[in-house]
C-alpha positions as CSV (number, residue, x, y, z in Angstrom):
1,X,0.0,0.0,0.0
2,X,3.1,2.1,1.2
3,X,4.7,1.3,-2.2
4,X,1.4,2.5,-4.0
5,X,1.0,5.4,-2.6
6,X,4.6,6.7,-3.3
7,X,4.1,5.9,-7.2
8,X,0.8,7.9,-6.8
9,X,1.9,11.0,-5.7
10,X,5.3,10.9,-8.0
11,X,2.9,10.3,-10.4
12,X,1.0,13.4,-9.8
13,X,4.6,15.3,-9.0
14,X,5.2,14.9,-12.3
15,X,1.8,15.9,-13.8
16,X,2.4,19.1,-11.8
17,X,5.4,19.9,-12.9
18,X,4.8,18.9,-16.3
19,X,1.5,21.5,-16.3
20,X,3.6,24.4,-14.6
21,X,1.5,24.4,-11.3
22,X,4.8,24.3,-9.4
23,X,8.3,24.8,-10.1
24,X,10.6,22.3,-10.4
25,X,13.5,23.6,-12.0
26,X,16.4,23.4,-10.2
27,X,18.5,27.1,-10.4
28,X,22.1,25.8,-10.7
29,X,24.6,28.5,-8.7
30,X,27.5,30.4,-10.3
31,X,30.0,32.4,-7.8
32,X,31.6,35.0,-9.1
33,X,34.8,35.6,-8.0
34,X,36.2,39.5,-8.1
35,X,38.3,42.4,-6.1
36,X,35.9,44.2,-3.9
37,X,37.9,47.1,-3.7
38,X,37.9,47.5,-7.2
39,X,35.3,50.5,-7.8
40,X,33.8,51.4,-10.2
41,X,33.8,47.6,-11.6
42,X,32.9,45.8,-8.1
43,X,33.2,47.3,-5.1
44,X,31.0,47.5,-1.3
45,X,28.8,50.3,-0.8
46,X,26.1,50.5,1.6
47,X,26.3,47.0,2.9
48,X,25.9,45.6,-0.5
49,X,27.9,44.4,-3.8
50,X,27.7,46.8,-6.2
51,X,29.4,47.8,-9.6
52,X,30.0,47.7,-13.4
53,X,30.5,44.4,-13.8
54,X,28.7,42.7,-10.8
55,X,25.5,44.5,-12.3
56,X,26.4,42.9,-16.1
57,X,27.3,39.7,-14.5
58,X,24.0,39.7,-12.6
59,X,22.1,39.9,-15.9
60,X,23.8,38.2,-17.7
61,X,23.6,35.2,-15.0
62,X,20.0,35.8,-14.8
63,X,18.9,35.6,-18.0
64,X,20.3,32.1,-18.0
65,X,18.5,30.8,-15.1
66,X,21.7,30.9,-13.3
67,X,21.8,32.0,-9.2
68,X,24.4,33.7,-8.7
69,X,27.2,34.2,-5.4
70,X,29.2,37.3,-5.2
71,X,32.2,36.1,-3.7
72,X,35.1,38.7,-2.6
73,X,38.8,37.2,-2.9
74,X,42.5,38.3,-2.4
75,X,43.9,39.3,-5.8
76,X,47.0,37.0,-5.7
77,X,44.7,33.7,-4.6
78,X,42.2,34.2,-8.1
79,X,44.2,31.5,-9.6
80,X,44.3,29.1,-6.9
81,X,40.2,29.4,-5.9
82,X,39.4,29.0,-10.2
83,X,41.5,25.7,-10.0
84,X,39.9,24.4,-6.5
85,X,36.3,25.4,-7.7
86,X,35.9,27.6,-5.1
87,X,35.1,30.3,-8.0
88,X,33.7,29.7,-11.7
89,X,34.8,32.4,-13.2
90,X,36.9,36.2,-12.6
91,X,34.6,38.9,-13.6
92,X,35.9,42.2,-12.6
93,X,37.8,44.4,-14.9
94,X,39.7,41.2,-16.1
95,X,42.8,42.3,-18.9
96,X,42.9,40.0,-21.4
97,X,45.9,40.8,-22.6
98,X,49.1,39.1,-21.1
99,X,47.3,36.1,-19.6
100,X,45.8,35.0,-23.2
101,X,46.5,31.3,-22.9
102,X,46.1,31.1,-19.2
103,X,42.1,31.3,-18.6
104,X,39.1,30.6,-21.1
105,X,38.2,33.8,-22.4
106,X,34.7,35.1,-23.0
107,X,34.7,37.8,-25.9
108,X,36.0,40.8,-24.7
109,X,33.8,43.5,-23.6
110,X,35.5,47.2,-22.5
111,X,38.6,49.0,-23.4
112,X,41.0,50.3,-21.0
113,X,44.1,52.0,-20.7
114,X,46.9,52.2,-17.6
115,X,47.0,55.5,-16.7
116,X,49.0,57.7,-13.5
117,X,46.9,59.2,-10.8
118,X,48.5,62.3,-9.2
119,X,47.8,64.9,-6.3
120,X,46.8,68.4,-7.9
121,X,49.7,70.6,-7.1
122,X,52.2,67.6,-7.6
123,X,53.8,69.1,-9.8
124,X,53.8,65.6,-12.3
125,X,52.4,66.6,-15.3
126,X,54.0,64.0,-17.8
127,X,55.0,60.3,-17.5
128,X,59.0,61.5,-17.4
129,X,57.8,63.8,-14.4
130,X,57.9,60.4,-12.5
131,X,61.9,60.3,-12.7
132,X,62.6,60.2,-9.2
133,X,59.3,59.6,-7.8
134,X,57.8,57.2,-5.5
135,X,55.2,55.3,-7.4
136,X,52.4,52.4,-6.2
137,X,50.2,49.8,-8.3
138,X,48.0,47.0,-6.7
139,X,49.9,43.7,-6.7
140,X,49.1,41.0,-9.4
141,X,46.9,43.7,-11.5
142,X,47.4,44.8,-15.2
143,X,48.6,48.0,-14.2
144,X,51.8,46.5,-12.8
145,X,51.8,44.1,-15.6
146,X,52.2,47.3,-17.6
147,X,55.0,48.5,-15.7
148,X,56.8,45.4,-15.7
149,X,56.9,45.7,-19.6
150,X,57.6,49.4,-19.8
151,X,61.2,48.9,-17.8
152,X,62.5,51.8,-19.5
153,X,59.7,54.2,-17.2
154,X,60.2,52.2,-14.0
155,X,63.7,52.4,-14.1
156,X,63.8,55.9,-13.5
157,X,61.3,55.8,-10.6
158,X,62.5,56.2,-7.4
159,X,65.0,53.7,-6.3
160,X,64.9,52.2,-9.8
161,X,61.3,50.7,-8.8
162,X,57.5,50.8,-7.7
163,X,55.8,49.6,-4.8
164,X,52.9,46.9,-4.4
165,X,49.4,47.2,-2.5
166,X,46.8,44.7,-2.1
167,X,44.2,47.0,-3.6
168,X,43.7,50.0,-5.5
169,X,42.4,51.2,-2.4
170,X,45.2,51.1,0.1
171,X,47.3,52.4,-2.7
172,X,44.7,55.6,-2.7
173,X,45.2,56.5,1.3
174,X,48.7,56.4,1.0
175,X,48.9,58.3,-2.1
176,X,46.4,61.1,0.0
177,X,48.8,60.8,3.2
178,X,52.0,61.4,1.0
179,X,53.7,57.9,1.2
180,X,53.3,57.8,-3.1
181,X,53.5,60.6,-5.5
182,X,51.7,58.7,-8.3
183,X,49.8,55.3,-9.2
184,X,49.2,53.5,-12.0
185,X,46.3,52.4,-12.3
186,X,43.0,51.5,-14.4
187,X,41.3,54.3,-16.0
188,X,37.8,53.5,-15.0
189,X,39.6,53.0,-11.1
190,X,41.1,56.2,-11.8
191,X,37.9,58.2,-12.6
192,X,35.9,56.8,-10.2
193,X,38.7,57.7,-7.8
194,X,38.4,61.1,-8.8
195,X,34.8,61.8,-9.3
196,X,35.1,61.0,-5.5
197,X,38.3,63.5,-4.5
198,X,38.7,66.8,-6.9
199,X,42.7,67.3,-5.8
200,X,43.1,63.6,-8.0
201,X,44.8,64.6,-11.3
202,X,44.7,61.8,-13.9
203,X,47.8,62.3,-16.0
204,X,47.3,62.9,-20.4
205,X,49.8,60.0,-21.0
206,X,49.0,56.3,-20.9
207,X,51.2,53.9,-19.5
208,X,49.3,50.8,-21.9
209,X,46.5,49.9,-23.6
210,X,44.3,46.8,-23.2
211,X,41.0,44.8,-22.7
212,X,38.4,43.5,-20.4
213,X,37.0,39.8,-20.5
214,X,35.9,36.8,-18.1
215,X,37.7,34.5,-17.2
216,X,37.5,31.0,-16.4
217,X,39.6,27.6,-15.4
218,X,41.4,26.1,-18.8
219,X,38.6,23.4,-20.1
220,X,35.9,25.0,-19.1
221,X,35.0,26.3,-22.3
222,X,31.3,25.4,-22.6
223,X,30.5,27.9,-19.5
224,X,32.7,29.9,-20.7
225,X,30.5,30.0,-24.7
226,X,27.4,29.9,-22.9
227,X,28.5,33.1,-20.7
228,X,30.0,34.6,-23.8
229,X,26.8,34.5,-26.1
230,X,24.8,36.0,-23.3
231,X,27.2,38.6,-22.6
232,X,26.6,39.7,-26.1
233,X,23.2,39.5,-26.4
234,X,23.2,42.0,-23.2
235,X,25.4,44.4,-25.2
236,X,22.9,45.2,-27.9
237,X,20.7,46.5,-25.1
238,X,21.5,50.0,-25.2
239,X,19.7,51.2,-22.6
240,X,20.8,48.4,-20.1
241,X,24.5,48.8,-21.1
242,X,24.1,53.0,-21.1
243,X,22.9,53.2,-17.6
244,X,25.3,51.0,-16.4
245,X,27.7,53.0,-18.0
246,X,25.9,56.5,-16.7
247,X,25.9,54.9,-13.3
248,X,29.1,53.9,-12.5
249,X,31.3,56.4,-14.6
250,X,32.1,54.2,-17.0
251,X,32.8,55.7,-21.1
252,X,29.8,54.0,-23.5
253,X,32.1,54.6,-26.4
254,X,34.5,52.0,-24.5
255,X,32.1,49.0,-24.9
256,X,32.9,46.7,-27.5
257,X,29.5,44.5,-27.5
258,X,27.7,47.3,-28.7
């Protein structure tokens, strides 16, 4: 009878679920993993995750049927949590360029460009201004990439080279409290920065050029598509992708999925 009953009310499970009278689709999780001291692409304000790319991420995500977990990490462990599955994927002002073959790479989506943050009144008006000069990027981040490959600029730095922080952040105070005289940074990191604090100069010169994209463990590439499509099927929504843009300070003309 026990046995009966079971089959009978699987049986009308099913029905159910097969007429739409309840959901049973089970919402598979994503966790995203990304810099939360990375403003304006994914930062904490208010309590809460906000930014550029969390925003995209959450559409795109949610468009697919995917729940998704915002999940802060240490810069230098990315790596280590995409490997261990502790993250799917790095979505947060992600440079392409220089880590090509190490990640599967959605299309890319946003140009950007290294540039120097100064103090107004610094006196550093030009990248050979920084001859001599104490300068700071965050550790493990494109902008240091970029001054690993320009040696010829770093070498005439002060001491012959630049300092590390853990974020973009720290970096910032220090700069304020006049332990740095410059930092290369992101430009969208760098306008944010100074739509926030009117004595930040952002120097005319660029340190490098380069890309955004998301990235995810080697092998994982049918995530990685189905992320990818999506993510360009958001772009053509102009009005999505232009108040995203408005809201966070981020140049339209610099989205590639348009």
């Amino acid at each position: 009878m026990k046995k009966f009953i079971t089959v009978l009310l699987s049986a009308a499970l099913a029905v159910c679920c097969f007429s739409g009278l309840i959901s049973c689709k089970k919402t598979d999780k994503l966790v995203l993993g990304f810099d939360a001291e990375f403003p304006p692409y994914g930062y904490e304000e208010n309590g809460e995750y906000v930014g550029f790319d969390i925003e995209y991420a959450k559409k795109v995500c949610g468009n697919l049927g995917y729940e998704l977990e915002l999940k802060p990490i240490d810069w230098d462990s990315k790596d280590a949590m995409l490997e261990q599955g502790a993250i799917d994927f790095i979505w947060n002002g992600f440079t392409y360029e220089g880590r090509e073959t190490e990640y599967e790479w959605t299309v890319r989506y946003l140009d950007n460009s290294i540039v120097v943050l100064v103090l107004s009144g610094s006196g550093i008006e030009t990248l050979d201004d920084l001859s001599g000069k104490k300068v700071a990027v965050q550790s493990d981040s494109s902008g240091e990439a970029a001054l690993e490959e320009n040696e010829e600029l770093t070498a005439t730095f002060d001491g012959g080279k630049y300092s590390v922080e853990p974020d973009y952040v720290a970096a910032y105070e220090k700069l304020n409290a006049g332990g740095y005289d410059a930092i290369a940074v992101d430009v969208g990191v760098a306008k944010y920065l100074k739509s926030t604090d009117a004595s930040l100069v952002i120097l005319d010169e660029e340190v490098a050029s380069e890309t955004y994209g998301v990235g995810f463990k080697k092998g994982n590439k049918e995530l990685c598509s189905k992320i990818s499509a999506e993510m360009e099927k958001v772009g053509k929504d102009e009005a999505f992708i232009k108040g995203l843009c408005e809201k966070y300070g981020v140049d339209y003309n610099a989205f590639l999925l348009k």
